[in-house]
C-alpha positions in Angstrom: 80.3 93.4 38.6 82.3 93.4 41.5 86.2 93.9 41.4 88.9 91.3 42.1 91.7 91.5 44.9 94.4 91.7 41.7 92.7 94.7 40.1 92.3 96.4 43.4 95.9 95.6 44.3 97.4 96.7 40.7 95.2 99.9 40.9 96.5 100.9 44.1 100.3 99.6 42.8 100.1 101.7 39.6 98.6 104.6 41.2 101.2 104.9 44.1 104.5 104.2 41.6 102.6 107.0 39.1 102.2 109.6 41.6 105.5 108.8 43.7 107.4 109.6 40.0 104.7 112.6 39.7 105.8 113.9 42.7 109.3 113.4 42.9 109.4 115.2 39.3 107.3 118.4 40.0 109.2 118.9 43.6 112.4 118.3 42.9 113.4 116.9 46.3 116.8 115.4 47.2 116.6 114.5 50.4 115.3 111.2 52.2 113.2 113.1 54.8 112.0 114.9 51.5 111.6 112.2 49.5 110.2 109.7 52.5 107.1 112.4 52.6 106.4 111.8 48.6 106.0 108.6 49.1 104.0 108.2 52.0 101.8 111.0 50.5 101.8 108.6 47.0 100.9 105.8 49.4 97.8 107.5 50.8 97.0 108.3 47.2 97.4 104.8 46.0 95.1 103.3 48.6 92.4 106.4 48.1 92.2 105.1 44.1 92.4 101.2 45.6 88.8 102.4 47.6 87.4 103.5 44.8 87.9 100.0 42.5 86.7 98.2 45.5 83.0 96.9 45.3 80.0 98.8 46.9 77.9 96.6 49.4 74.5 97.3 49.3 72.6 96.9 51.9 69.9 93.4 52.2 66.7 94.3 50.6 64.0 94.4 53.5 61.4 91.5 53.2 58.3 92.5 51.3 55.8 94.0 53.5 53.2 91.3 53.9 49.8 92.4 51.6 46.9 94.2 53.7 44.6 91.8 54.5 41.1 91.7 53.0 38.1 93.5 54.6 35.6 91.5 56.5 32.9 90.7 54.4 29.2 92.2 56.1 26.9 89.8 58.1 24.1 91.4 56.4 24.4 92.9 52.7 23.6 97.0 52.3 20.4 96.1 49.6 18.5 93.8 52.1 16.7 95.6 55.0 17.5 94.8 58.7 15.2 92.8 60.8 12.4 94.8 62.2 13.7 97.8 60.3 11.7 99.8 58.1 
């Protein structure tokens, strides 16, 4: 069953605040460049799990091959001799 927009969009949301707070906790930055980083690296994260949720298109099925036609049936059965034949 394929995924809605919200759940895709609330995946990525939770995934980005989770690992944003992960981040920031672990590294201990202070600084905006430091911190700016986190973040966009929690983004990247957040939209990697989003992918994930989203729904897998599979490709159109290919039209049944059409069935092999029928051999031609024999002028002239096997069991009954040929004109002129012996």
């Amino acid at each position: 069953m394929p995924q809605s927009l919200a759940a895709r969009v609330c995946t990525g949301s939770c995934t980005v605040v989770a690992t944003t707070l992960l981040l920031l906790a672990v590294s201990g930055a202070t600084g905006f460049p430091e911190i700016a980083l986190l973040v966009v690296l929690a983004v990247a994260v957040g939209a990697f799990a989003a992918t994930l949720v989203s729904p897998r298109r599979a490709a159109p099925a290919a039209p049944p091959a059409p069935a092999p036609a029928a051999p031609a049936a024999a002028s002239t059965p096997a069991s009954v001799p040929a004109p002129g034949g012996r």
